[in-house]
GUMAR-891509 format. One line per 4 residues: number of its first residue (from 1); their letters; for each residue x, y, z of C-alpha. Coordinates in steps of 0.02 Angstrom, whole numbers. Layout:
REM GUMAR-891509
NUM) A) X:Y:Z  ...
This chain:
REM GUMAR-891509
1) XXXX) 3906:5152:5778  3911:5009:5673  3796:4909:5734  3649:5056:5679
5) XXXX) 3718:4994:5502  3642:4829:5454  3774:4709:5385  3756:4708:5205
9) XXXX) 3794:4524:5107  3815:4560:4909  3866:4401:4831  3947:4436:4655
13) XXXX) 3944:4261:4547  4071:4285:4402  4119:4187:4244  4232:4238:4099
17) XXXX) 4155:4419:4131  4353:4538:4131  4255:4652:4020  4133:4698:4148
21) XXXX) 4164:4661:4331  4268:4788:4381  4098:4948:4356  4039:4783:4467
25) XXXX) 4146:4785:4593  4176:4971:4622  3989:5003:4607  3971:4904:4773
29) XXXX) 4135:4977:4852  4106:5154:4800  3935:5145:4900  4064:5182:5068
33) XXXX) 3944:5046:5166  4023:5068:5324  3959:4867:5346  3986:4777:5202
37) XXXX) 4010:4594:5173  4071:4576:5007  4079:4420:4897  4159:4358:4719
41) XXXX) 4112:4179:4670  4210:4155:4498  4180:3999:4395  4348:3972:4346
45) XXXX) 4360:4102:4212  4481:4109:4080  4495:4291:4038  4564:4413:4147
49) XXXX) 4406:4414:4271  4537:4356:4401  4675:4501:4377  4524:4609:4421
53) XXXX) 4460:4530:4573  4634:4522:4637  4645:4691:4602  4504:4736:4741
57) XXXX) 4540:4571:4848  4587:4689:5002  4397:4743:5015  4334:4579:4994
61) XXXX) 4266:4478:5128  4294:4324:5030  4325:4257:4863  4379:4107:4732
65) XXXX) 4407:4045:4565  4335:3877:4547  4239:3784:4445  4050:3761:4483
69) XXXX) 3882:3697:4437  3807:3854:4354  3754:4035:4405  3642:3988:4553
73) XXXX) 3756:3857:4640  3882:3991:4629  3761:4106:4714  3725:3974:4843
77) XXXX) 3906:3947:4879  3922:4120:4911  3785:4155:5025  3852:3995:5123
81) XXXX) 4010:4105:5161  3900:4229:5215  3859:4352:5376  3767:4492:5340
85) XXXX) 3576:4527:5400  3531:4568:5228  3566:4481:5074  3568:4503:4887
89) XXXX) 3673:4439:4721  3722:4553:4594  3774:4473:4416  3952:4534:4363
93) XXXX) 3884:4657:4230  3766:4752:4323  3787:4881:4468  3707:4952:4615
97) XXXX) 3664:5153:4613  3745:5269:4705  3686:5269:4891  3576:5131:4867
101) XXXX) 3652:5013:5014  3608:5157:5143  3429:5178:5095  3409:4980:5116
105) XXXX) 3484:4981:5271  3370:5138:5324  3216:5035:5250  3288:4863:5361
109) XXXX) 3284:4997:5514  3109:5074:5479  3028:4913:5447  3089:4778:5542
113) XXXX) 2929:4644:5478  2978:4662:5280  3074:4534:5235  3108:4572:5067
117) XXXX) 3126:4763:5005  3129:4790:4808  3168:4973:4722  3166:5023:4532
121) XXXX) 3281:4944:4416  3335:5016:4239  3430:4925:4092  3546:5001:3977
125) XXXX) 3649:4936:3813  3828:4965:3806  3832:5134:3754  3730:5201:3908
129) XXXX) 3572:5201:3831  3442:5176:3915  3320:5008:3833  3198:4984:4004
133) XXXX) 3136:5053:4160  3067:4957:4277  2973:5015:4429  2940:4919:4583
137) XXXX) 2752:4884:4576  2632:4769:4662  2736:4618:4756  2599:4501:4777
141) XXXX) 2610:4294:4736  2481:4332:4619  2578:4455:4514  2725:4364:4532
145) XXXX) 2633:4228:4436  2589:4372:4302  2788:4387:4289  2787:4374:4098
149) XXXX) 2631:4499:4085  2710:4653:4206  2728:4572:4350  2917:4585:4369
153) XXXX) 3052:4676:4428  3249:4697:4414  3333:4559:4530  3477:4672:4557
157) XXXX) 3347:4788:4655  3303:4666:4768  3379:4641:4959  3317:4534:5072
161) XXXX) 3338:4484:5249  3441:4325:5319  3267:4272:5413  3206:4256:5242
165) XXXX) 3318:4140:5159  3351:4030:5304  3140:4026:5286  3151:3980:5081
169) XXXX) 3314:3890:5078  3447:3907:4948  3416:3952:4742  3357:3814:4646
173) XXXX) 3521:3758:4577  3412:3651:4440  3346:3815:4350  3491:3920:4268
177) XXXX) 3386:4050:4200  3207:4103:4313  3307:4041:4460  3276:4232:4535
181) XXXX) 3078:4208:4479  3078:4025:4571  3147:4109:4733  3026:4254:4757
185) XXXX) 2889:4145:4707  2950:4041:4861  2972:4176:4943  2794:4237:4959
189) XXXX) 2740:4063:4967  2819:4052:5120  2726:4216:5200  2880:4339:5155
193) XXXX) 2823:4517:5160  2882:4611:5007  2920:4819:5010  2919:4938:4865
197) XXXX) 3055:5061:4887  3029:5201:4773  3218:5252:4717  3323:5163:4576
201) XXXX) 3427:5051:4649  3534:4951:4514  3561:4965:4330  3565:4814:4212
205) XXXX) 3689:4784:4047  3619:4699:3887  3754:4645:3787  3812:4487:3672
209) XXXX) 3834:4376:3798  3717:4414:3923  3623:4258:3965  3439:4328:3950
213) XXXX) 3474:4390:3794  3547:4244:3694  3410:4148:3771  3254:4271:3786
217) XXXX) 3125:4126:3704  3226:3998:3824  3206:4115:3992  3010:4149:3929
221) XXXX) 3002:3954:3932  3104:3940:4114  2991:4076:4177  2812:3974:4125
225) XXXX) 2892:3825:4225  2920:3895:4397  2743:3962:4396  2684:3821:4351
229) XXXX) 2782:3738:4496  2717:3866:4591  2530:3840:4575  2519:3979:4438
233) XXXX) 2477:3877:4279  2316:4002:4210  2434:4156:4233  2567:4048:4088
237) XXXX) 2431:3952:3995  2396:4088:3861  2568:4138:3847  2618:3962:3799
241) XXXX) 2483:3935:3696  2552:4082:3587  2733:4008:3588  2657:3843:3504
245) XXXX) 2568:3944:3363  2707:4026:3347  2826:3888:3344  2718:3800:3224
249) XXXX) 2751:3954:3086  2952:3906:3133  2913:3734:3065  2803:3776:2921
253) XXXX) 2958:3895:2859  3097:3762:2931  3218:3794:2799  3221:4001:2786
257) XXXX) 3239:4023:2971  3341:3843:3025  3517:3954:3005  3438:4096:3133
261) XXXX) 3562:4103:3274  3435:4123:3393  3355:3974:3294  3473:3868:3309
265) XXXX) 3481:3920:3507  3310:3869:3567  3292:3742:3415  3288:3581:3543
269) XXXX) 3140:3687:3633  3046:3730:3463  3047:3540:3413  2958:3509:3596
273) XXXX) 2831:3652:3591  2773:3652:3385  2601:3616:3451  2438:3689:3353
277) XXXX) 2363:3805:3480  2219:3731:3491  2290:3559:3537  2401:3649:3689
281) XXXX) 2277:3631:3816  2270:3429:3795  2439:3410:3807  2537:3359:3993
285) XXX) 2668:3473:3983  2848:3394:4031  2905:3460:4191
């Protein structure tokens, strides 16, 4: 009967991503989910990310091609459309594992005070290769706050209930790269109970254009800011205080690095963090 099957909410935000979407899109409809709510936020893309959506619109509970705000207004936009007793987003280059929707909704069955449920994640580059395994450790505030030292886990292996959100509120549509780090930081803030499930659950792409790649010392940056938001300054302090030494060499060898793509990236950043080390801990930081 279908109501033994939890409905499942996966909100898929798109943006100029034809090359990719489609292992997406069929790695959430190839799960057979007997109660899926499935949903395609595009940002207006100008590839052929729309052909493909159209392609699968029949099995879509909703979709458009719009313009928006970013990644996690997107997100929010979608979830606003939404149904389903659980919830989750999954980025238009990664995908979901086979049979991973039907051991959430077992784990939403078996243990109806969780609120949030998070499994093993991998990452692969475009040939297949595995590049990282992550397992789904300790889900504490605390290591949350340790998110840049081992703390962390895969977003795409995290589901969570309804209960939960309508407890945090929408993403943080101000924070385009840790916005998944600000949310489960508010998330246990808030008292939500958070449940390793020991099975891998989604699998990540690193390619060219993925956004935490072009920007890696940008999202280490965006990280350090929502714990500090959160109350979790000590956990970021030494890890920033490394950044400025380091930045400080970028400076001291301006002209044999300044042409670095990833340079010329995060430069605006570097000029606001070339800080002796020692000096860091004086300094109000900006946000």
């Amino acid at each position: 009967m279908m109501e033994s099957y939890p409905k499942i909410t996966v909100v898929t935000p798109c943006y100029n991503h034809g090359r990719f979407i489609e292992q997406t899109i069929t790695s959430i409809l190839d799960q057979n989910y007997p109660n899926l709510e499935y949903i395609v936020m595009d940002g207006g893309s100008t590839d052929n990310s729309v052909q493909v959506i159209e392609k699968y619109q029949k099995h879509l509970a909703y979709w458009i091609s719009e313009k928006d705000r970013g990644q996690s207004h997107a997100i929010n936009k979608g979830f606003h459309h939404s149904t389903g007793e659980v919830m989750t987003w999954l980025n238009s280059d990664d995908c979901v594992e086979p049979g991973s929707l039907h051991l959430i909704a077992d784990h939403v069955r078996r243990y109806p005070k969780i609120g949030a449920f998070v499994g093993h994640g991998r990452i692969v580059d475009t040939t297949g290769r595995e590049i990282y395994f992550r397992k789904a450790g300790e889900l504490t505030f605390e290591r949350f706050c340790q998110w840049l030292d081992g703390g962390d886990f895969l977003q795409p292996s995290c589901f969570f209930r309804r209960s939960a959100w309508e407890l945090v509120g929408p993403l943080d549509e101000h924070t385009h790269i840790a916005f998944d780090v600000d949310y489960w930081l508010r998330m246990a803030k808030c008292g939500v109970q958070f449940q390793a499930v020991e099975a891998l659950l989604s699998t990540s792409l690193s390619h060219g254009t993925a956004k935490t790649t072009a920007f890696r010392h940008h999202m280490v940056i965006d990280t350090a800011v929502v714990v500090i938001r959160a109350g979790g300054e000590k956990y970021v302090r030494k890890r920033l205080d490394e950044m400025a030494t380091q930045f400080s060499y970028y400076e001291a060898n301006y002209n044999m690095i300044i042409n670095h793509p990833v340079v010329k990236a995060v430069l605006p950043l570097v000029r606001l963090f070339i800080k002796p080390a020692a000096r860091w801990k004086d300094v109000t930081p900006w946000w």
